[in-house]
FIKEBA-997705 format. One line per field, with one value per residue: residue in one letter; residue number from 1; x, y, z of N, C-alpha, C in turn. Coordinates in Angstrom, 2 decimals, decimal comma. Example, Ala and Ser with C-alpha at 12.3 -4.5 7.8 and 13.67 -1.06 7.14 Angstrom:
// residues 2
r <- A;S
k <- 1;2
n.xx <- 13,19;12,85
n.yy <- -5,69;-2,25
n.zz <- 7,80;7,08
ca.xx <- 12,30;13,67
ca.yy <- -4,50;-1,06
ca.zz <- 7,80;7,14
c.xx <- 13,20;12,90
c.yy <- -3,30;0,03
c.zz <- 7,80;7,87
//
This chain:
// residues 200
r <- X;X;X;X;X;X;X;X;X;X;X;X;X;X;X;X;X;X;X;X;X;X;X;X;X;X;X;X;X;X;X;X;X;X;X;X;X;X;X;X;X;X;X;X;X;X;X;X;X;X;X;X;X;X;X;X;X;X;X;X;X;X;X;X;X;X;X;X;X;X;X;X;X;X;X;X;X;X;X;X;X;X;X;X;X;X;X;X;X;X;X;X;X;X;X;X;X;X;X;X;X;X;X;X;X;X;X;X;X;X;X;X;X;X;X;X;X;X;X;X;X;X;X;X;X;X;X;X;X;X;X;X;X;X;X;X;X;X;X;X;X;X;X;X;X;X;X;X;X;X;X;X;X;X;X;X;X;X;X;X;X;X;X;X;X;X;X;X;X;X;X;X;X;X;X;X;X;X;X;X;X;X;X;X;X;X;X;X;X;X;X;X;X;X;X;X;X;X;X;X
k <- 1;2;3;4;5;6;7;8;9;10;11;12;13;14;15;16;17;18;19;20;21;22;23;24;25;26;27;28;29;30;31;32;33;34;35;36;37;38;39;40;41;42;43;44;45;46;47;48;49;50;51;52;53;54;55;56;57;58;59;60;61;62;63;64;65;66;67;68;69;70;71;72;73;74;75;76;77;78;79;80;81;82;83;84;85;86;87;88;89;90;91;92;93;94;95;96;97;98;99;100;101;102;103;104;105;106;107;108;109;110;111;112;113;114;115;116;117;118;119;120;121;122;123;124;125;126;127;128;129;130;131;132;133;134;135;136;137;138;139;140;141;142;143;144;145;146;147;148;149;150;151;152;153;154;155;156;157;158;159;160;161;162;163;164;165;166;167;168;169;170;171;172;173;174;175;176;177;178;179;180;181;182;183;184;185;186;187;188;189;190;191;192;193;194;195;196;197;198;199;200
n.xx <- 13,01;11,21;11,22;13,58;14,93;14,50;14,64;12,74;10,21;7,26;3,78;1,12;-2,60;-4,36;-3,91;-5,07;-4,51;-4,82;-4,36;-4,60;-5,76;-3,93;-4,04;-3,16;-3,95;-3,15;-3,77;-4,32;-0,92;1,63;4,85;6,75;7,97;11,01;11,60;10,40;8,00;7,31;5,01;3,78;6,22;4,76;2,09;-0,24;-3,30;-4,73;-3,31;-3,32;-2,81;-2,93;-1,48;-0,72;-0,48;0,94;3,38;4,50;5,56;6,98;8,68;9,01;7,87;4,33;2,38;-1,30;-2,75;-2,35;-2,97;-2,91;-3,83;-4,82;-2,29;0,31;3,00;5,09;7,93;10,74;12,45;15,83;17,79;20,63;21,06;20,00;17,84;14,88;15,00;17,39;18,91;17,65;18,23;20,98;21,06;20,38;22,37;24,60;23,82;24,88;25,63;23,10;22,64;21,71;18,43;15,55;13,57;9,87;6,20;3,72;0,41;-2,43;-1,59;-2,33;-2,66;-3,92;-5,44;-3,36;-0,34;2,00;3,62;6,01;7,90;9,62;11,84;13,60;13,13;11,23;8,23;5,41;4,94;2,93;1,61;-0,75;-3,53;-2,69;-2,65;-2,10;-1,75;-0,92;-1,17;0,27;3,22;6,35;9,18;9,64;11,18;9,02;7,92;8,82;8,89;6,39;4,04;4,18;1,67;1,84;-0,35;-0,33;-1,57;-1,80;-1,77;-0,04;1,01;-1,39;-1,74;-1,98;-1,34;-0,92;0,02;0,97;2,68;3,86;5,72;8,46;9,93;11,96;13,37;16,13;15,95;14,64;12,00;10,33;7,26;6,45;3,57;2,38;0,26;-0,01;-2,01;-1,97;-0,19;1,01;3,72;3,96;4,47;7,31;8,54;10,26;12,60;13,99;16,38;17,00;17,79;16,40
n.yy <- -5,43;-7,76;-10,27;-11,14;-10,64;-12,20;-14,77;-16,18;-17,43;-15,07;-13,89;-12,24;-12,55;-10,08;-6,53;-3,18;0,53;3,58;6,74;9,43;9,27;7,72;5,01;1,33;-1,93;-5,59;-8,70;-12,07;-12,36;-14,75;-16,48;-18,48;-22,33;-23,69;-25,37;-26,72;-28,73;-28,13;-26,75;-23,21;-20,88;-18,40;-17,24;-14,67;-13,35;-10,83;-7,62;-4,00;-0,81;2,49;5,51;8,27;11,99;13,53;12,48;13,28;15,70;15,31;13,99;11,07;8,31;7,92;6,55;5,88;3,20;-0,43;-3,44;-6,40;-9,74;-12,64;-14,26;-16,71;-18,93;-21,07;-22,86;-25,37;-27,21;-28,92;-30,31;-31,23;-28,21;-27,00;-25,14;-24,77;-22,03;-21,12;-20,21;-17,75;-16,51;-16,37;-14,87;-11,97;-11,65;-11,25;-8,60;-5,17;-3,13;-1,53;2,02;4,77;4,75;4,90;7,95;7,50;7,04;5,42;4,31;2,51;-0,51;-3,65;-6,89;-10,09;-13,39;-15,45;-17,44;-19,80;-22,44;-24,94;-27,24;-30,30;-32,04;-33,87;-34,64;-35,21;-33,91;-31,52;-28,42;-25,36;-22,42;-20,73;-18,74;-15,88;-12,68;-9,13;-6,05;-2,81;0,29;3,11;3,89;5,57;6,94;9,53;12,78;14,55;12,82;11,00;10,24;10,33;7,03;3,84;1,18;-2,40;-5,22;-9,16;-11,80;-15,30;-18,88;-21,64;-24,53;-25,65;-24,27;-21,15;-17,92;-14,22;-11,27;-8,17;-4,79;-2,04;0,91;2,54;3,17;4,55;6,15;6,88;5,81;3,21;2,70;0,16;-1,58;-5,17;-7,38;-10,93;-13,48;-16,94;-19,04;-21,97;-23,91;-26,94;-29,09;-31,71;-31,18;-30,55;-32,76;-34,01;-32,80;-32,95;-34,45;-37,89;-38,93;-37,70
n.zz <- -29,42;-28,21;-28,15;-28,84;-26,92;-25,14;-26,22;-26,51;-28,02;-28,26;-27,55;-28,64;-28,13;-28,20;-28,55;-27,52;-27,82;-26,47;-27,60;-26,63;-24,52;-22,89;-22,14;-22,46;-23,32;-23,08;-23,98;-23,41;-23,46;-23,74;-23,26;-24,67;-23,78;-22,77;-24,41;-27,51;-27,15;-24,83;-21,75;-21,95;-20,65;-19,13;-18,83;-19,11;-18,55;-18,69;-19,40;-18,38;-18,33;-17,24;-17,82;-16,67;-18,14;-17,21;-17,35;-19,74;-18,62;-16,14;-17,80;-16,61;-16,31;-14,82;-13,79;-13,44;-13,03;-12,91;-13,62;-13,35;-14,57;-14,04;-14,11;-15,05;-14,11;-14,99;-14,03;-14,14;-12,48;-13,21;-12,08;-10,26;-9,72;-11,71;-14,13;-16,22;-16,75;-17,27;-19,45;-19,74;-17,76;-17,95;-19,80;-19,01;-17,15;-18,61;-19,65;-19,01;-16,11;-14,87;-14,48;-12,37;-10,94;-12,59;-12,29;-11,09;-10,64;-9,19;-9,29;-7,41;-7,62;-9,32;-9,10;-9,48;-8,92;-9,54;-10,60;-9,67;-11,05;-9,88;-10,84;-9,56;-11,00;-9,97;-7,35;-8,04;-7,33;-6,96;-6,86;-5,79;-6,16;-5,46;-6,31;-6,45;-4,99;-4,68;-4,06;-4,48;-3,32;-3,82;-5,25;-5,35;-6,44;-7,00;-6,45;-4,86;-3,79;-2,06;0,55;1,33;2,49;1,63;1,31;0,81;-0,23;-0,13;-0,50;-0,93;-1,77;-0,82;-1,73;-0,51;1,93;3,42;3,34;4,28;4,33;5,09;4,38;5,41;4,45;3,61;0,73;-0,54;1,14;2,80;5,63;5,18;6,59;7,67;8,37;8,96;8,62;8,60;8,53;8,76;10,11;9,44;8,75;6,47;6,58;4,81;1,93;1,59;2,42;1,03;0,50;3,51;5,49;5,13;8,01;9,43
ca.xx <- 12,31;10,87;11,49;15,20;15,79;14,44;15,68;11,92;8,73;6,12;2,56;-0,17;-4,04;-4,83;-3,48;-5,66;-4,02;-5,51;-3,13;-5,26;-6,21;-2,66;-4,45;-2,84;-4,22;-2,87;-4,92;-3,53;0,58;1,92;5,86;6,72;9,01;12,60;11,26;8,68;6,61;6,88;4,01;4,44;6,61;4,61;1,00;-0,79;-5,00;-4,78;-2,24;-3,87;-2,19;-3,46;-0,81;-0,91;-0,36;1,83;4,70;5,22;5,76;7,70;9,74;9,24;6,46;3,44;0,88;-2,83;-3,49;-1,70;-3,55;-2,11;-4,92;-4,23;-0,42;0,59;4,35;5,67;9,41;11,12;14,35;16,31;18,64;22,07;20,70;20,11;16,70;14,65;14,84;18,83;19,08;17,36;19,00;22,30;21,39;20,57;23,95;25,41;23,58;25,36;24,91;22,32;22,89;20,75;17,16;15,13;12,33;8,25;4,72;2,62;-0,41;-3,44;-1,04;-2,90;-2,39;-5,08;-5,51;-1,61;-0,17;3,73;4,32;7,70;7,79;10,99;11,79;14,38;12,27;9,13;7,57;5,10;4,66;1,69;1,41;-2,18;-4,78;-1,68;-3,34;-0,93;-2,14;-0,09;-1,82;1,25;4,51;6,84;10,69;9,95;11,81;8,35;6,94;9,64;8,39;4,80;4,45;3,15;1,39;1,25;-0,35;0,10;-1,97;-1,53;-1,92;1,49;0,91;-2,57;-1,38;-2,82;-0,59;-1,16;1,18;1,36;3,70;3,83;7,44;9,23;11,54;13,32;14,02;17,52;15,75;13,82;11,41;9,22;6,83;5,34;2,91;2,53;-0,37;0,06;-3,19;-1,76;1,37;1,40;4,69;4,16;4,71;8,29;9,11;11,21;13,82;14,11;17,23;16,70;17,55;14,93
ca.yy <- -6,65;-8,59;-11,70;-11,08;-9,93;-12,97;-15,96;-17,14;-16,87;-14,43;-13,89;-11,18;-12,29;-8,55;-5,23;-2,09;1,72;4,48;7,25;10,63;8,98;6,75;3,29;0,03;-3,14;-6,46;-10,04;-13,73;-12,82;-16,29;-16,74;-20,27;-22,60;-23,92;-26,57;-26,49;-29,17;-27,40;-25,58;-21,94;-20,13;-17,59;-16,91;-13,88;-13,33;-9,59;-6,34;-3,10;0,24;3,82;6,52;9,97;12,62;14,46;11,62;13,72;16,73;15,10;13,07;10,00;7,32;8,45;5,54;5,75;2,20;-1,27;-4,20;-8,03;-10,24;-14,02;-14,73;-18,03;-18,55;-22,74;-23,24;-27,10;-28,08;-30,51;-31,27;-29,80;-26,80;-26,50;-25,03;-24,79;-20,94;-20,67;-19,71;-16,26;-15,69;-15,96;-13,26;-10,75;-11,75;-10,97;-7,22;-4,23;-2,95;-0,18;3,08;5,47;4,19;6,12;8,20;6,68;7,01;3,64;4,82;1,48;-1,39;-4,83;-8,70;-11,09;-14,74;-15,15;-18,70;-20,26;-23,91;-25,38;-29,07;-30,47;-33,00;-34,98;-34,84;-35,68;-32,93;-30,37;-27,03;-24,98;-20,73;-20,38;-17,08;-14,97;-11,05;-8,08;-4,44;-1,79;1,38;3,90;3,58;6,76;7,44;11,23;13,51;15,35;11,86;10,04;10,13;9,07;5,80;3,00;-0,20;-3,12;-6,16;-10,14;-12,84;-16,64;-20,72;-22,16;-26,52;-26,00;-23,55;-19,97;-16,75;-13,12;-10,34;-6,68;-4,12;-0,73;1,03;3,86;2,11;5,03;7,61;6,20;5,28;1,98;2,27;-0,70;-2,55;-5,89;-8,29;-12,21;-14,38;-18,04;-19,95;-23,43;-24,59;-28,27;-29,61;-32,58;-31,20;-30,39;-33,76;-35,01;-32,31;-33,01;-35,31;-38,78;-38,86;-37,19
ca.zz <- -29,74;-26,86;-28,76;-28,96;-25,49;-24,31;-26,99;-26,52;-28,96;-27,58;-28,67;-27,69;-28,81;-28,83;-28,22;-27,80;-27,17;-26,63;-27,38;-25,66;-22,76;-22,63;-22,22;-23,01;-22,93;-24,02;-23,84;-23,72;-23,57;-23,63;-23,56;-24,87;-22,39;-23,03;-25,19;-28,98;-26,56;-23,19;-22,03;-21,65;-19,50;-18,76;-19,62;-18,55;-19,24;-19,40;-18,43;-18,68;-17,73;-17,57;-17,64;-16,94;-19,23;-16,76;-17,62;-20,60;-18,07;-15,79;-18,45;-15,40;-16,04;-14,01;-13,74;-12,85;-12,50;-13,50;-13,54;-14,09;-14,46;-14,41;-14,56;-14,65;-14,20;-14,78;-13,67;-13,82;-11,17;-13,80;-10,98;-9,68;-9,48;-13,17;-14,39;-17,55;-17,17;-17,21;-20,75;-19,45;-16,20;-18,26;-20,68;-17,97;-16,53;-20,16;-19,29;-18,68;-14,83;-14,77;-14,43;-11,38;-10,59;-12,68;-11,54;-11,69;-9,84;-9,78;-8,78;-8,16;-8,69;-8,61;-9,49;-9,43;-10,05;-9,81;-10,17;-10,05;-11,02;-9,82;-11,47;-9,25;-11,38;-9,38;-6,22;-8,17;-6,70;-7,63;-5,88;-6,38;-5,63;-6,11;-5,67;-5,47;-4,98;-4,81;-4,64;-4,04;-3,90;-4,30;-4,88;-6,35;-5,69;-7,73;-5,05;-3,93;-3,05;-1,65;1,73;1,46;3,39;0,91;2,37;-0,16;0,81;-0,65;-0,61;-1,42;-1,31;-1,35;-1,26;0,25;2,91;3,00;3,88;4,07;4,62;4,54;4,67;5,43;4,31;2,92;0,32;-1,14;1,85;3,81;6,87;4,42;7,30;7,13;9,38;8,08;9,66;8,04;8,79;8,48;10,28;9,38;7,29;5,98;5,96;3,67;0,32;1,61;3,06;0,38;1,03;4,65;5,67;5,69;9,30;10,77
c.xx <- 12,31;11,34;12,95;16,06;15,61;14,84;14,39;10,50;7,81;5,31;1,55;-1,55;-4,50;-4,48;-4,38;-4,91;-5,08;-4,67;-3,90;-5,68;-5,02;-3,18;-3,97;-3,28;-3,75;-3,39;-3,90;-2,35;0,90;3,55;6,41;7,91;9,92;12,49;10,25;7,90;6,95;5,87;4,95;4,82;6,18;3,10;0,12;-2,33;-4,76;-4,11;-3,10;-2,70;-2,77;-2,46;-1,02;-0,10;0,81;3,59;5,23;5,79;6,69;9,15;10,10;7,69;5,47;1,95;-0,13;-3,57;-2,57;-2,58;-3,49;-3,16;-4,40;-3,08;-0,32;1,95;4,58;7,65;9,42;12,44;14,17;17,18;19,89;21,92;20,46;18,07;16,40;14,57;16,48;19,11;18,74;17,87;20,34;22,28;21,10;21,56;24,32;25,23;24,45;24,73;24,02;22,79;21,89;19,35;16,53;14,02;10,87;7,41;4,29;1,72;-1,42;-3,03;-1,69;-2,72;-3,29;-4,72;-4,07;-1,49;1,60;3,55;5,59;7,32;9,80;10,92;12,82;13,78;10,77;7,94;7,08;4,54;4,10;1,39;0,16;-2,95;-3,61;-2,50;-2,24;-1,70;-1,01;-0,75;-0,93;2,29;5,33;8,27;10,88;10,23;10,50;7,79;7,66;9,13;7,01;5,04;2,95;3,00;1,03;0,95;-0,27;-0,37;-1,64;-1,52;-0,60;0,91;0,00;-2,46;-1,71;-2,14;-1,06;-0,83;0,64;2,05;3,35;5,61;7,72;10,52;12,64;13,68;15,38;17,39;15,42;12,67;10,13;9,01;6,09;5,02;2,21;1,19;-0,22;-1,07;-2,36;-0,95;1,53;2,05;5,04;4,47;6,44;9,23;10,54;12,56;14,68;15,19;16,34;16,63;16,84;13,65
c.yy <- -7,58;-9,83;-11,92;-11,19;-11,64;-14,81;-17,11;-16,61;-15,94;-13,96;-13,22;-11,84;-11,01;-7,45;-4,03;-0,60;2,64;6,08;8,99;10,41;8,25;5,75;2,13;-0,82;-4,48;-7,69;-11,10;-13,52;-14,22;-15,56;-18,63;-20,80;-23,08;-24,75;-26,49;-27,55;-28,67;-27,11;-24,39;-21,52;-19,64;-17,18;-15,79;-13,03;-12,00;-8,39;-5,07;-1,64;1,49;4,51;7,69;10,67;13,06;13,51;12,78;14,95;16,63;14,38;12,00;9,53;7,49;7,49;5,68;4,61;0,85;-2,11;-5,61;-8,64;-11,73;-14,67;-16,28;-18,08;-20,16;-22,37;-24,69;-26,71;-29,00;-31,02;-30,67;-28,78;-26,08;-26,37;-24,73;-23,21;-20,30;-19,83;-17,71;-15,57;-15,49;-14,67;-12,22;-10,63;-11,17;-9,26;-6,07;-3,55;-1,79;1,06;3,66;5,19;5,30;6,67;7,64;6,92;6,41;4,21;3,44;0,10;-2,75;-5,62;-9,25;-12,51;-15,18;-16,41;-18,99;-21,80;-24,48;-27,23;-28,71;-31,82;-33,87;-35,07;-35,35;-35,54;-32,12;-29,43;-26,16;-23,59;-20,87;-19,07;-16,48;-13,79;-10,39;-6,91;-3,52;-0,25;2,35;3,03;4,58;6,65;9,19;11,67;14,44;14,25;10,65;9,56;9,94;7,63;4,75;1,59;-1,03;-4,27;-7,53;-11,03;-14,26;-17,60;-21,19;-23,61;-26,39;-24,99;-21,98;-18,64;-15,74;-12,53;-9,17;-5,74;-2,60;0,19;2,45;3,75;2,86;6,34;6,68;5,58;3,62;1,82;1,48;-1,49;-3,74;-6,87;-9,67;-12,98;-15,55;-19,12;-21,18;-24,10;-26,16;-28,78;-30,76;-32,66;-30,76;-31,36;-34,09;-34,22;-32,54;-34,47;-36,28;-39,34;-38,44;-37,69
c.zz <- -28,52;-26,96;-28,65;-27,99;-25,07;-24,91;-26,83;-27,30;-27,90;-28,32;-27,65;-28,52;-29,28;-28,10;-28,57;-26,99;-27,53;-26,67;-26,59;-24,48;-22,49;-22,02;-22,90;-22,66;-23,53;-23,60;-24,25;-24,49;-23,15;-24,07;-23,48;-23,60;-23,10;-24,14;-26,81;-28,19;-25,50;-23,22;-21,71;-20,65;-18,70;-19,57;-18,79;-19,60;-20,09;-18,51;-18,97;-17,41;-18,26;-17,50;-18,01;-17,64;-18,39;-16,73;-18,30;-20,17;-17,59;-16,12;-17,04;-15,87;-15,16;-14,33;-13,14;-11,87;-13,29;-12,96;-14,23;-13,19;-14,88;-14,95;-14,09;-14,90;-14,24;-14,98;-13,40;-13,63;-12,50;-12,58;-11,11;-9,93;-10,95;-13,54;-15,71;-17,98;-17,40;-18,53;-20,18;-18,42;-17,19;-19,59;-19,89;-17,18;-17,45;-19,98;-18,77;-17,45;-15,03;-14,43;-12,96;-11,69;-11,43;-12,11;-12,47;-10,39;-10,36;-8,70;-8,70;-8,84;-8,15;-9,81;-8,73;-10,03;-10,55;-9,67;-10,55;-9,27;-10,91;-9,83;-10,77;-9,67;-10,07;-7,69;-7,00;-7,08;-7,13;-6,74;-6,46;-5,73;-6,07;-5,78;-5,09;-5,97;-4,28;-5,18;-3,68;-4,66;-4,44;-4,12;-6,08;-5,82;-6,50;-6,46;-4,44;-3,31;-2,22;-0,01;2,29;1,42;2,41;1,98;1,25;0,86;-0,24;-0,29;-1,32;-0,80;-1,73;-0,75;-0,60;1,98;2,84;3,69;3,48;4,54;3,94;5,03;4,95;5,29;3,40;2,09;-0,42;-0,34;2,57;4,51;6,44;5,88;6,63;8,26;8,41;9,18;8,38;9,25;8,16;9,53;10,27;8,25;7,41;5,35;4,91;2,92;0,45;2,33;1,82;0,05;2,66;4,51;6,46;7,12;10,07;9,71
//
């Protein structure tokens, strides 16, 4: 129970499977926020996943295609380091450590239309992730694919500022070989003045 794990209401508009072709789709997930007037935690348009049949071969998750379509994420700073999401960090503390990574192929993985609100209340400050995009074409740790070299890449507006990064890496052979390259054009420190010591 999703609801249980997380100690917060959650609500799908509509769920469609397709169980011969392994298609899921689910429409306007909303997870409520710390509060009955908050807004929501966590609101996402629409998740869609294809998985291949050969999961049931490999007994390992074997994805086609994943696709997170308009996530919106709101986080609030109350102050000394205390946030409105603590309640959930401390039940995944409460968690029992995991066991060995298991095996999976993500075949086609993309995020669109990505957003994270950080309301800092005691700075009366608001910080704004906007047009975050994320594709990752592969990514497997099954032992015949461990060594195919995935390249994801990461777009986004952080406070009016515009970055773009991508990687190229090998994240489950020993070596972790990885090259990445970060564009930043023009970063406008303003929206982070009111951390900066009064002295300067």
């Amino acid at each position: 129970d999703v609801e249980a794990a997380l100690g917060r209401e959650v609500q799908v508009d509509a769920v469609s499977f397709r169980p011969w072709s392994l298609e899921l789709e689910l429409k306007g997930l909303r997870v409520a926020g710390a509060t009955p007037n908050a807004p929501a935690l966590l609101e996402v348009a629409r998740i869609y996943a294809d998985a291949e049949l050969q999961s049931v071969v490999r007994l390992a998750p074997v994805i086609d295609a994943l696709q997170v379509e308009q996530p919106v994420l709101r986080v609030r700073h109350l102050g000394e380091g205390r946030y409105d999401v603590d309640d959930l960090i401390a039940r995944w503390a409460e968690r029992p450590p995991g066991g060995e990574t298991p095996s999976f192929g993500l075949f086609n993985l993309s995020l669109t239309g990505g957003e994270l609100q950080l309301d800092d209340a005691p700075a009366k400050a608001v910080h704004q992730l906007r047009d975050l995009s994320v594709s990752v074409p592969f990514l497997s740790n099954l032992p015949t694919q461990r060594n195919v070299r995935t390249e994801p890449r990461m777009a986004f507006e952080l406070n009016g500022s515009r970055f773009d990064t991508q990687l190229s890496t090998l994240p489950f052979t020993d070596t972790l070989s990885t090259r990445a390259h970060m564009s930043l054009p023009d970063l406008d420190l303003t929206p982070y003045l009111p951390y900066w010591p009064q002295a300067l």
